[in-house]
VOBA-1610 file (N, C-alpha, C; in pm, whole numbers, padded with zeros to 5 digits, always signed):
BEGIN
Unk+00082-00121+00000Unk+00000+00000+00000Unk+00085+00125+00000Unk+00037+00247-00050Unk+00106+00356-00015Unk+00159+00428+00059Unk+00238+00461+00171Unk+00256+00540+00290Unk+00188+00581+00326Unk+00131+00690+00281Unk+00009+00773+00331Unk-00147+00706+00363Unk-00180+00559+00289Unk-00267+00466+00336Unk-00255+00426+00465Unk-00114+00476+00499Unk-00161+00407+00665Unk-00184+00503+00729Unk-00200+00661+00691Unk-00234+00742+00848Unk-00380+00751+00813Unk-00447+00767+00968Unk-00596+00792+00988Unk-00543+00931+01083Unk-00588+00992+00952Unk-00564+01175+01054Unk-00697+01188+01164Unk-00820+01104+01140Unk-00885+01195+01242Unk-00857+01118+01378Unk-00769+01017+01412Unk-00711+00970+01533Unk-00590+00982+01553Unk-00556+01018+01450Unk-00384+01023+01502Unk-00354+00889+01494Unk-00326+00812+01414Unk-00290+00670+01433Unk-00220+00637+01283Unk-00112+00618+01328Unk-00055+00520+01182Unk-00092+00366+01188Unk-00123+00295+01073Unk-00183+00184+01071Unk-00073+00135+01005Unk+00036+00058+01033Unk+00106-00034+00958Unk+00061-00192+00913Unk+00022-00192+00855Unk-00044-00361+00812Unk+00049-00463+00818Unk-00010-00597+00901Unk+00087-00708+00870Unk+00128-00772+00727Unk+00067-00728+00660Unk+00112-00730+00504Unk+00157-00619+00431Unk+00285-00590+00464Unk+00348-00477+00396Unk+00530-00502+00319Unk+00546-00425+00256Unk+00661-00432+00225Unk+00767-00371+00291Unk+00937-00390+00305Unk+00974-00410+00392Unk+01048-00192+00395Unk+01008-00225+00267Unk+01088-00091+00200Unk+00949+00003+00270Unk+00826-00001+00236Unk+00723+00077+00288Unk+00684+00098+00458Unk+00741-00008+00510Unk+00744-00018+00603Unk+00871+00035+00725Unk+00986+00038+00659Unk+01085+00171+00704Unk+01076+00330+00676Unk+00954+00325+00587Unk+00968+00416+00491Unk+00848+00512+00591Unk+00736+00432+00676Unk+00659+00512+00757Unk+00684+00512+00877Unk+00813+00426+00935Unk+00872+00383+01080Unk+00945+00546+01089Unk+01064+00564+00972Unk+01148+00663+00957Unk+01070+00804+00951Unk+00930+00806+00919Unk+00836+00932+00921Unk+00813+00971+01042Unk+00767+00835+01118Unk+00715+00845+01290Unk+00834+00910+01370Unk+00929+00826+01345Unk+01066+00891+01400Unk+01095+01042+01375Unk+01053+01099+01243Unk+01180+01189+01288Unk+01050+01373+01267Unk+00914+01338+01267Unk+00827+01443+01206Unk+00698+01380+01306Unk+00691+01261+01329Unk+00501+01252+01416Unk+00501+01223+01538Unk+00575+01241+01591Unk+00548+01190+01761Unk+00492+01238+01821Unk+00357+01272+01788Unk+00238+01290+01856Unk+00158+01138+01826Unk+00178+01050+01689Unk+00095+00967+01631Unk+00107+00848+01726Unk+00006+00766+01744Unk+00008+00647+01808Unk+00028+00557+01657Unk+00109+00459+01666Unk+00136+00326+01596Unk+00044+00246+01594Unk+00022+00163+01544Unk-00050+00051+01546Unk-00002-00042+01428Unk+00096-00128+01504Unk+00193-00308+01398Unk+00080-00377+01512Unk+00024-00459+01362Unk-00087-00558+01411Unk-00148-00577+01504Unk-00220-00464+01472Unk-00307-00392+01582Unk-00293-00370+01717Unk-00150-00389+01763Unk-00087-00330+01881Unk-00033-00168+01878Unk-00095-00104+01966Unk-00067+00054+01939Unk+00066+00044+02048Unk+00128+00149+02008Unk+00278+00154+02049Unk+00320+00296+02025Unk+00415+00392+02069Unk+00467+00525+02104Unk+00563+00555+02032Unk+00612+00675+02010Unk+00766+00666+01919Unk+00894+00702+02066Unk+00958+00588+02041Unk+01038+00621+02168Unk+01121+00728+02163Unk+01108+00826+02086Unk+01165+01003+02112Unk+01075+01052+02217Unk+00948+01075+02173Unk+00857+01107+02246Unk+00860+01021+02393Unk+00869+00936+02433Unk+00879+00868+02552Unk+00976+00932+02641Unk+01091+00956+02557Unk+01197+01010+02664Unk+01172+01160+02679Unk+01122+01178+02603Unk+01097+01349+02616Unk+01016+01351+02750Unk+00919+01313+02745Unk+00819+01312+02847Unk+00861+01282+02985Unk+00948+01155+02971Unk+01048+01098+03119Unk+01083+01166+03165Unk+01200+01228+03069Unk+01320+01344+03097Unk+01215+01480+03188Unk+01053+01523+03118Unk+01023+01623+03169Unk+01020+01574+03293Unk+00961+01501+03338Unk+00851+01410+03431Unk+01014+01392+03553Unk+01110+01348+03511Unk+01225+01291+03636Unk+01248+01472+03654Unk+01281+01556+03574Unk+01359+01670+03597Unk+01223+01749+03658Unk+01103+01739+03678Unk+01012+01804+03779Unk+01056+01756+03909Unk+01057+01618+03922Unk+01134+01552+04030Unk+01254+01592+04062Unk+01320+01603+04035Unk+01478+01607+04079Unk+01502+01759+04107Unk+01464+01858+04065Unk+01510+01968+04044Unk+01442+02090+04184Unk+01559+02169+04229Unk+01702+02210+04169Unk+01808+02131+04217Unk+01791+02042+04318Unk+01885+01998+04401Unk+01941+01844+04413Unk+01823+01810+04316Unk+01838+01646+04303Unk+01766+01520+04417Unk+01773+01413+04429Unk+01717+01372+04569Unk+01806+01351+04680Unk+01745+01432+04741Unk+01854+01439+04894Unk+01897+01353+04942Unk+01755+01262+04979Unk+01787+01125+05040Unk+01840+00992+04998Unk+01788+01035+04855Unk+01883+00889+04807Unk+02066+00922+04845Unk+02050+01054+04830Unk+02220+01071+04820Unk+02304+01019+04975Unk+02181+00961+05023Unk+02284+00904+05173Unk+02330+00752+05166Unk+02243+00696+05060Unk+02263+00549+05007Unk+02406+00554+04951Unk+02494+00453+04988Unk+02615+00415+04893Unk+02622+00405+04757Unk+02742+00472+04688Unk+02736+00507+04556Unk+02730+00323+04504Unk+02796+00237+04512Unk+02818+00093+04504Unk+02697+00016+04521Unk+02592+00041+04609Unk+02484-00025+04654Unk+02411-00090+04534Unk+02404-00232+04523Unk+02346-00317+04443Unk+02200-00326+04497Unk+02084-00305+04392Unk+01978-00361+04465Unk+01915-00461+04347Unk+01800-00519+04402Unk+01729-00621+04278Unk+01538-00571+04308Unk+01465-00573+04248Unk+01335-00489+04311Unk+01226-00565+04232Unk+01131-00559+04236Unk+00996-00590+04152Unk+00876-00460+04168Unk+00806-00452+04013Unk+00683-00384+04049Unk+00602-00497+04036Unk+00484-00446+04138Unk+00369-00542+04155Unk+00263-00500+04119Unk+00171-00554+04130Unk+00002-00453+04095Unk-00011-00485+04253Unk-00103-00401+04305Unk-00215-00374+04398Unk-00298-00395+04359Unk-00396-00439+04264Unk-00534-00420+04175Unk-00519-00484+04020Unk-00678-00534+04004Unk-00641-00618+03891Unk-00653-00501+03803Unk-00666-00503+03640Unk-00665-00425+03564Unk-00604-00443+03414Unk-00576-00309+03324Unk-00515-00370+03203Unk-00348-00288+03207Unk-00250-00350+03193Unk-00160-00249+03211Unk-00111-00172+03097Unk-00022-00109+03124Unk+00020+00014+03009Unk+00107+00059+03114Unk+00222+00149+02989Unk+00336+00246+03072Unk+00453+00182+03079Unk+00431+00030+03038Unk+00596+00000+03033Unk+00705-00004+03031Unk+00720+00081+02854Unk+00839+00115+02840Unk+00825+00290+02878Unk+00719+00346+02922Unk+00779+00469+03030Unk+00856+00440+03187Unk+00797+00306+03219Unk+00845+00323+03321Unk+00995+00277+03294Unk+01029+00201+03185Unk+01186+00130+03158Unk+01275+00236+03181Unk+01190+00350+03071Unk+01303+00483+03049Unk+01330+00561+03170Unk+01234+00555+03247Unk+01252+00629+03360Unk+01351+00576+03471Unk+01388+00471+03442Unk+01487+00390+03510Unk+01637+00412+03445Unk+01599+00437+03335Unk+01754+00434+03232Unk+01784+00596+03284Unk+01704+00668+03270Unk+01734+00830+03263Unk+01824+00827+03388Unk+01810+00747+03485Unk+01934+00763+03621Unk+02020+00686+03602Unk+02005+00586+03547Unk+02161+00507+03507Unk+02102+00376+03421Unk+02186+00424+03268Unk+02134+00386+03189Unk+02180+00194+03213Unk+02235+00147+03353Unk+02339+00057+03305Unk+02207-00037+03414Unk+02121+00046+03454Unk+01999-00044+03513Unk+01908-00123+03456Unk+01891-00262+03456Unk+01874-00339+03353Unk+01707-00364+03418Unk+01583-00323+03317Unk+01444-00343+03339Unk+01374-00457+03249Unk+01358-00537+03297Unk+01314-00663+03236Unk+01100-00657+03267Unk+01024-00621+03204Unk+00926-00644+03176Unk+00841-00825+03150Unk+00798-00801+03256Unk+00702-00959+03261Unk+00585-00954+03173Unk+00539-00910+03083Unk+00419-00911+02984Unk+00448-00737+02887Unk+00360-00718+02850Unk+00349-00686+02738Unk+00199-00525+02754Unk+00221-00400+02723Unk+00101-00369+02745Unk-00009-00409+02685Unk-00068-00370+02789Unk-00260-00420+02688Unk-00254-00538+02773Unk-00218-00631+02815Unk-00229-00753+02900Unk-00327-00720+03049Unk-00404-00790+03080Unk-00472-00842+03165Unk-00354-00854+03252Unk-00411-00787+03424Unk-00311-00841+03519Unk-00433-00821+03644Unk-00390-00938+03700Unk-00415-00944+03862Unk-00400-00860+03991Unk-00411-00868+04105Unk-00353-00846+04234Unk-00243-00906+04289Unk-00138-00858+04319Unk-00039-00916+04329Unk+00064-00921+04207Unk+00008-00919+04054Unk+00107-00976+03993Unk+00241-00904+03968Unk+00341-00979+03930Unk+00513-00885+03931Unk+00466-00897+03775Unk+00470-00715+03765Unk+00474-00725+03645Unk+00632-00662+03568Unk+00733-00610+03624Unk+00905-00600+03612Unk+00941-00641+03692Unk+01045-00691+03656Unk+01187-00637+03783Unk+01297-00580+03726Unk+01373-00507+03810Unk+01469-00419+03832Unk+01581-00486+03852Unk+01695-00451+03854Unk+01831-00485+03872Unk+01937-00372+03832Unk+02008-00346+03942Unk+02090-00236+03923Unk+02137-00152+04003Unk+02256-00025+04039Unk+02227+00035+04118Unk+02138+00065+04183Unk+02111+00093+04342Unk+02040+00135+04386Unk+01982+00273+04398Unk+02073+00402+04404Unk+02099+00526+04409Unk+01967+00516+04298Unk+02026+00471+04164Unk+01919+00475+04065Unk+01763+00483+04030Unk+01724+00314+04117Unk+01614+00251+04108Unk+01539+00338+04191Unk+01612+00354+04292Unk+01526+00419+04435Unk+01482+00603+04396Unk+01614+00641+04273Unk+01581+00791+04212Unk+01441+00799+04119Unk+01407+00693+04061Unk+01322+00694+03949Unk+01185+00639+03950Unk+01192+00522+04106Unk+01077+00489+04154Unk+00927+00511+04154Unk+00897+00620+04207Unk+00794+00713+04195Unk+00706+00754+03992Unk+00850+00818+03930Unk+00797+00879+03818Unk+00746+00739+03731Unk+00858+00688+03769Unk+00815+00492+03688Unk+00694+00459+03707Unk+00642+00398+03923Unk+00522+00402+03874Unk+00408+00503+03872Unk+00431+00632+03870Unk+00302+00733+03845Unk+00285+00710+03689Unk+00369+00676+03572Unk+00347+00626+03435Unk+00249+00530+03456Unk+00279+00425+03522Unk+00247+00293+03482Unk+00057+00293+03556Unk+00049+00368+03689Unk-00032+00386+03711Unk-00172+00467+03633Unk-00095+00584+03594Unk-00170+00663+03504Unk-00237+00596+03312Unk-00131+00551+03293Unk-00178+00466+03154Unk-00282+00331+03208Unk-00225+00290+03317Unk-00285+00153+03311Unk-00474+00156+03355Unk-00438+00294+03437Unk-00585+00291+03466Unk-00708+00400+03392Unk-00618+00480+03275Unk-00748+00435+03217Unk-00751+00347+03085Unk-00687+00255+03101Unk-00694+00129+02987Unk-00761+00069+03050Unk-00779+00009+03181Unk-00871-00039+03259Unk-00973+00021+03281Unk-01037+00134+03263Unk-01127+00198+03249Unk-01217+00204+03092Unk-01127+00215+03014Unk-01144+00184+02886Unk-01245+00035+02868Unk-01191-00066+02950Unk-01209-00194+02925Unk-01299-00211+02929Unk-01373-00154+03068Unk-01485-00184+03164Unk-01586-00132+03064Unk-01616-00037+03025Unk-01696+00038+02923Unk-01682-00066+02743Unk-01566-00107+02725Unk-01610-00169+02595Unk-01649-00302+02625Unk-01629-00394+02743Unk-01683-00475+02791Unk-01832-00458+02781Unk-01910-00339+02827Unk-02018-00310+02866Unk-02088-00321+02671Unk-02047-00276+02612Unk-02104-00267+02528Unk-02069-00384+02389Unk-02029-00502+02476Unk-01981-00591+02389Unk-02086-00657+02309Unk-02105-00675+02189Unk-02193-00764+02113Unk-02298-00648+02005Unk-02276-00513+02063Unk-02344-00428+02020Unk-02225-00350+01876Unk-02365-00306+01797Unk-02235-00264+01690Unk-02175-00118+01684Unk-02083-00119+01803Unk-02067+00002+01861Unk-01906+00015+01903Unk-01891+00137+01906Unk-01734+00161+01948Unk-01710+00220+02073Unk-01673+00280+02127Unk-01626+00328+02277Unk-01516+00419+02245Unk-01543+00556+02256Unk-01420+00649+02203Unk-01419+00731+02318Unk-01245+00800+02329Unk-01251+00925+02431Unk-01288+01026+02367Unk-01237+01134+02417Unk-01278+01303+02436Unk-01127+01380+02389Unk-01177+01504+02385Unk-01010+01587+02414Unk-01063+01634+02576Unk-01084+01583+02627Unk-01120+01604+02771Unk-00987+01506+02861Unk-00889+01603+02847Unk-00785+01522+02911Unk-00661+01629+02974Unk-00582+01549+03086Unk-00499+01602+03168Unk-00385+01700+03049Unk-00387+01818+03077Unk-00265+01891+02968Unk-00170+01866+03006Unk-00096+01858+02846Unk+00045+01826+02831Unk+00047+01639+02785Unk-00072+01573+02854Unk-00063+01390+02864Unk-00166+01342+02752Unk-00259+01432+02711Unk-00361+01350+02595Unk-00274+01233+02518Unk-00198+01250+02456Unk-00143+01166+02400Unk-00130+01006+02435Unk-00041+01000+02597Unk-00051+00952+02697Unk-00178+00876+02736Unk-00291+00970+02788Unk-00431+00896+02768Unk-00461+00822+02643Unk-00474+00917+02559Unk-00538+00844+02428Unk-00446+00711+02392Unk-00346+00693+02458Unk-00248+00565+02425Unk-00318+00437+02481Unk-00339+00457+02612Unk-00433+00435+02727Unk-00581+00362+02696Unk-00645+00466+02590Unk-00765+00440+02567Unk-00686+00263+02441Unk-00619+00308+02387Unk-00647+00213+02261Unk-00612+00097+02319Unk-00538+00085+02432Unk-00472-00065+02532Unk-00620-00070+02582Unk-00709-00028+02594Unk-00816-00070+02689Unk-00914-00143+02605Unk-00888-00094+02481Unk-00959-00168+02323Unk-01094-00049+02288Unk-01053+00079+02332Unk-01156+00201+02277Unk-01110+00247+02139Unk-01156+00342+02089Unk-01120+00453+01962Unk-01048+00572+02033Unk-01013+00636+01915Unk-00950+00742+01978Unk-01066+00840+01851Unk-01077+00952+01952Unk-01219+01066+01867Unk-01040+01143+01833Unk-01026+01252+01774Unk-00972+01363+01685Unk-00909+01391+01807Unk-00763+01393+01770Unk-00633+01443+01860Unk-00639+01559+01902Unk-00665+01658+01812Unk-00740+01826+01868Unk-00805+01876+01747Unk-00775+02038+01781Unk-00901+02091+01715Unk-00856+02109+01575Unk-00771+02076+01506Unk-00673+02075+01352Unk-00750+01941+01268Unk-00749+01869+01372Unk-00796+01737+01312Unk-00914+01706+01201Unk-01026+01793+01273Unk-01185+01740+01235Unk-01215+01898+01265Unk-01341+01938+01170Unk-01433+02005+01178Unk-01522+01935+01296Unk-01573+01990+01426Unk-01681+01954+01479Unk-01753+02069+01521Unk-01857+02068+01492Unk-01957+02183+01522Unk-02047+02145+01637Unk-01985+02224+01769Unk-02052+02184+01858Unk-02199+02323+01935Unk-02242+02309+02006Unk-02359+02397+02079Unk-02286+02566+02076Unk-02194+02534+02130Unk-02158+02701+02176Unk-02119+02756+02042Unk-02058+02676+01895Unk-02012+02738+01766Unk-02156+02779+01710Unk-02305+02702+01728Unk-02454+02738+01690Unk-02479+02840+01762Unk-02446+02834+01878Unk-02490+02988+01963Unk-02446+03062+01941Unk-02321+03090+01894Unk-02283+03253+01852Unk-02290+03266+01727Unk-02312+03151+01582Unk-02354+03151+01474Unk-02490+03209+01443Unk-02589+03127+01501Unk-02688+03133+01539Unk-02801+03029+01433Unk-02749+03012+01310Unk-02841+02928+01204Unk-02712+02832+01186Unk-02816+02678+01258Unk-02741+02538+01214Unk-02714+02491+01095Unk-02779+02570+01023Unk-02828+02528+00878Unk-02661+02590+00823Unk-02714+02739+00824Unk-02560+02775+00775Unk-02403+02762+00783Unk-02423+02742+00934Unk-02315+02697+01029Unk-02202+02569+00913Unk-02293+02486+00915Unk-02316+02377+00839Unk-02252+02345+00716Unk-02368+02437+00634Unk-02311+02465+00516Unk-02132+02547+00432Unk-02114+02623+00582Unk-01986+02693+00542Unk-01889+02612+00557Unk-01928+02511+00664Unk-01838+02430+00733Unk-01831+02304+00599Unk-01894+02288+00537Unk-01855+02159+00378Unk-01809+02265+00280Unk-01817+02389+00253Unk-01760+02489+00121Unk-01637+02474+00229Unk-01582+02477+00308Unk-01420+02523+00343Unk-01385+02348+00438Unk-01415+02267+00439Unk-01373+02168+00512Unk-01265+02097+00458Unk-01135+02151+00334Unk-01071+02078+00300Unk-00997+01978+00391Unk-01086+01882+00333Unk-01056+01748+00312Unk-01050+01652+00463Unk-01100+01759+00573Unk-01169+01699+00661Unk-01277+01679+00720Unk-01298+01605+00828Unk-01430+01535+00854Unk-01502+01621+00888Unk-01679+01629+00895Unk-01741+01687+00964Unk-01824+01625+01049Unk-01826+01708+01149Unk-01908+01635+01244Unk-02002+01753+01319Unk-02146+01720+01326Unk-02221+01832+01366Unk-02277+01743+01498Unk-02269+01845+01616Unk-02354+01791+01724Unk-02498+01889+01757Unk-02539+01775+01775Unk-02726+01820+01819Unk-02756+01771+01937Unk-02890+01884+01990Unk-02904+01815+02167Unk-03076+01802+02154Unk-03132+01832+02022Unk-03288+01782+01960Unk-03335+01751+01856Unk-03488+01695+01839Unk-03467+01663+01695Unk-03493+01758+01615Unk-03535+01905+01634Unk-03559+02011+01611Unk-03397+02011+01489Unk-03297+02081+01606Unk-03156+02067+01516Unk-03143+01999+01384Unk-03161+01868+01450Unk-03106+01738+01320Unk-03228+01726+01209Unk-03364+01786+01215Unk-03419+01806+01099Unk-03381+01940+01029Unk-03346+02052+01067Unk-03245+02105+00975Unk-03149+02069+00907Unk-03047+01985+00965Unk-02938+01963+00891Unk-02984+01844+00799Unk-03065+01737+00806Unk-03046+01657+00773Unk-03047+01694+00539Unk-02966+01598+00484Unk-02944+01635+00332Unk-02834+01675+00303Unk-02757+01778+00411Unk-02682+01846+00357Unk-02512+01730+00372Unk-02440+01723+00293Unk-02351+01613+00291Unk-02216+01664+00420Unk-02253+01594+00518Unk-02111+01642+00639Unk-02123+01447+00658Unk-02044+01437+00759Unk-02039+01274+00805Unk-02117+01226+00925Unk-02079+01302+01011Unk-02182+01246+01108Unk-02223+01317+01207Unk-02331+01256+01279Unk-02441+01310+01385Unk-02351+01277+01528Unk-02382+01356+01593Unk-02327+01358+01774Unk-02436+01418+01831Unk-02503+01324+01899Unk-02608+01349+01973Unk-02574+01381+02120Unk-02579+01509+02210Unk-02560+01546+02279Unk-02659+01525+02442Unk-02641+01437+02520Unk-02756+01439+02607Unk-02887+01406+02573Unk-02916+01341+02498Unk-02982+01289+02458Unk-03016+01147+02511Unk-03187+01169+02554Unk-03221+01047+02633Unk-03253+00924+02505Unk-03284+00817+02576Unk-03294+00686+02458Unk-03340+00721+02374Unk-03517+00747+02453Unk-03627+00751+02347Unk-03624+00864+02199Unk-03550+00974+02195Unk-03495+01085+02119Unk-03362+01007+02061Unk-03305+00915+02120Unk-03176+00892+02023Unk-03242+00771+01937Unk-03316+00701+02004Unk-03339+00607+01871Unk-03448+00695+01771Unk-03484+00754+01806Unk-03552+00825+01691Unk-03463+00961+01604Unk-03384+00948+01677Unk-03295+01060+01562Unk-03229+00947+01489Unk-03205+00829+01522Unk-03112+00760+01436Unk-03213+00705+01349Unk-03314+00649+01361Unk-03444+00573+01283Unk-03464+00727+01176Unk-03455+00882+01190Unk-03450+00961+01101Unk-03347+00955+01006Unk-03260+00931+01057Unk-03118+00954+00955Unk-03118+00859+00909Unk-03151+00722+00896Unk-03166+00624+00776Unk-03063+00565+00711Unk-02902+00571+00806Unk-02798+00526+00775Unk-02711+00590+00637Unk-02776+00765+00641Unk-02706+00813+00554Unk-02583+00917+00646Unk-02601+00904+00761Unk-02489+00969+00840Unk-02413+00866+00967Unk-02301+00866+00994Unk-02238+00764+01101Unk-02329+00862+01274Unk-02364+00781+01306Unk-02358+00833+01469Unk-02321+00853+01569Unk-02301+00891+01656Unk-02237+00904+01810Unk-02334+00966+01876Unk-02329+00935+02006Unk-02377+00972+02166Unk-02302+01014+02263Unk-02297+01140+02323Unk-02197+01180+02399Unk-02284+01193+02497Unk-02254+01267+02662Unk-02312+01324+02806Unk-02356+01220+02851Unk-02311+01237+02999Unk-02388+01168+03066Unk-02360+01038+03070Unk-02242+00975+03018Unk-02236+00820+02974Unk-02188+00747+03098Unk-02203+00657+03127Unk-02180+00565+03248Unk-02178+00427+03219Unk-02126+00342+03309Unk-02074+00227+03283Unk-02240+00192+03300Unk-02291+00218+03358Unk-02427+00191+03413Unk-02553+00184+03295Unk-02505+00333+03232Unk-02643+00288+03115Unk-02573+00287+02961Unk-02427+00277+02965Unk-02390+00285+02803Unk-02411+00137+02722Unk-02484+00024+02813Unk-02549-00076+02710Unk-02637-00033+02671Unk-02737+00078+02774Unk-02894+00077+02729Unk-02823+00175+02579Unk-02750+00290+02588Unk-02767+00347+02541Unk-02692+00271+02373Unk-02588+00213+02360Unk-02538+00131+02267Unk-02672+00044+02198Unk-02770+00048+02268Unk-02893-00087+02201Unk-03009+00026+02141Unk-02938+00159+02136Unk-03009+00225+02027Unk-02979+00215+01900Unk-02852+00147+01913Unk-02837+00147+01782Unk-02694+00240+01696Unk-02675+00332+01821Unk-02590+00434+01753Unk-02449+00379+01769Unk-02374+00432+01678Unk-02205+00356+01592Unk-02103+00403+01726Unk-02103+00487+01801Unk-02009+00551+01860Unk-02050+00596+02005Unk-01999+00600+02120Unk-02034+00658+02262Unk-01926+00706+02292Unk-01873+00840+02301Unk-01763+00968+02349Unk-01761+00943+02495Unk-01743+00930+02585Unk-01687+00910+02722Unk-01523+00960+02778Unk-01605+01129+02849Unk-01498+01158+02923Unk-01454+01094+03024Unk-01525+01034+03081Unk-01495+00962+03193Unk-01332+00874+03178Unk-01308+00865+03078Unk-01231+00727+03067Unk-01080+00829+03019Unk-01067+00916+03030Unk-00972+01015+03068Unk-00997+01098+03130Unk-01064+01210+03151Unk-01080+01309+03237Unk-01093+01253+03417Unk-01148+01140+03431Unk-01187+01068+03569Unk-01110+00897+03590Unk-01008+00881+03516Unk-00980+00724+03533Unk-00897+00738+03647Unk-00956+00583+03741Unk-00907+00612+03860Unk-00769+00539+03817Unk-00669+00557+03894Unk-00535+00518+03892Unk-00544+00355+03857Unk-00434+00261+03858Unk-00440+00148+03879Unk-00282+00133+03961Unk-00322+00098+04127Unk-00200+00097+04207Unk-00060+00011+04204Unk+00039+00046+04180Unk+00121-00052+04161Unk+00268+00020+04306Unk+00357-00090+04306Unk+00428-00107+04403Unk+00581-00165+04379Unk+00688-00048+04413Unk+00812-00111+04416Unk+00859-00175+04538Unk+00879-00333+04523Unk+00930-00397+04631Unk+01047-00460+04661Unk+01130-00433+04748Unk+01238-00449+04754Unk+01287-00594+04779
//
């Protein structure tokens, strides 16, 4: 296929296919590397980071830590001190953060050797060792913390992720985040979301045309709004959100991609979708909960937006043990 067949701009995701050539396939590795490290990967259908970007982030993440003075207390430990360590889970869940937490170990001494027991995206238990450590101590004991606040932060909302596409399993439906996420880490999350087995909605606002409530309120006609938004949308998506059926019988005809139904209770979403007649893709955003996003998935609609699963994912606890 062509290079450019593998990016999906409105997620940010390069798609490398297990059937590729070897030349096309350095040819979009060497792109990621040295121009997209914002893009999430995806080699057979495992999403994965560009490890520039990883260390960038470490490097910020240890030097908030360390700075101006470095850690005091480790500095009373012997420069020589050998230690050997494990992380554990506290809580079952899906993990993620791996190779952040590896780097965050290397950034104090690169000669600390991190051996990983699985793989992200894996299912883990209570209790389970999911690394161990080996190496100076000064090191392990410097990097501890930032290692697992990574591992914690990715893993739980991939585990959050889960719980929600679990919920809506069998239905013909997807589970996507938000740009409703911690600044500076979307990326991070949205990595998060795809280990949990969600979508990722539009990286920011460059991505996709979306026409949401407050762009109709100071516009004031949906209709037009609309219309300006397909004369200038080169060559990206549109997406119009509605919170009645009032709205979506205006727009409906005019060629954008899809409907985002805003707060919208059942009985109004299956009838905005039974209107649109499968000439527009759907989504359901507000209000979503682990609690009613089956009811709301058995309307029928293609997509459910859930901040929850970044803006609110609870941690997933993990533990360095000596």
């Amino acid at each position: 296929p062509k290079i450019l067949d593998c990016l999906e701009k409105e997620t940010n995701e390069i798609l490398i296919p297990e059937v590729i050539s070897r030349k096309a396939r350095k040819a979009v590795e060497r792109m990621v590397a040295v121009g997209r490290s914002h893009w999430i990967v995806i080699r057979n259908k495992k999403p994965s980071l560009n490890q520039r970007y990883i260390k960038k982030i470490v490097k910020n993440a240890m030097m908030e830590d360390l700075q101006p003075h470095g850690d005091v207390t480790t500095q009373l430990i012997k420069n020589k001190k050998k230690l050997k360590a494990k992380i554990i889970s506290n809580q079952k869940g899906i993990i993620g953060g791996l190779n952040f937490a590896r780097e965050a170990f290397k950034y104090s001494d690169k000669k600390i050797n991190f051996k990983a027991k699985m793989k992200d995206g894996r299912k883990i238990d209570k209790k389970k060792v999911v690394a161990t450590i080996t190496g100076n101590a000064k090191g392990i004991l410097k990097s501890e913390r930032v290692a697992l606040n990574f591992l914690s932060i990715i893993s739980g909302v991939a585990t959050i992720t889960n719980k929600f596409v679990i919920k809506v399993r069998g239905k013909p439906c997807k589970i996507c985040c938000t740009r409703k996420t911690s600044p500076n880490l979307r990326l991070i999350q949205k990595y998060g979301v795809k280990l949990g087995g969600g979508l990722n909605h539009r990286f920011n606002l460059s991505d996709e045309i979306l026409i949401k409530d407050n762009h109709i309120a100071v516009e004031g006609d949906i209709r037009k709004l609309v219309k300006k938004a397909i004369k200038n949308k080169c060559g990206k998506k549109i997406t119009v959100e509605v919170d009645n059926l009032n709205q979506l019988k205006k727009i409906i005809g005019l060629k954008f991609h899809r409907v985002l139904f805003d707060n919208m209770n059942s009985k109004n979403l299956r009838k905005g979708i039974k209107i649109l007649n499968m000439f527009y893709e759907t989504e359901a955003s507000g209000g979503i909960t682990l609690k009613n996003v089956r009811k709301i998935a058995s309307t029928g609609v293609k997509r459910i937006s859930v901040g929850q699963i970044t803006h609110s994912a609870p941690i997933v606890n993990f533990k360095l043990e000596v």
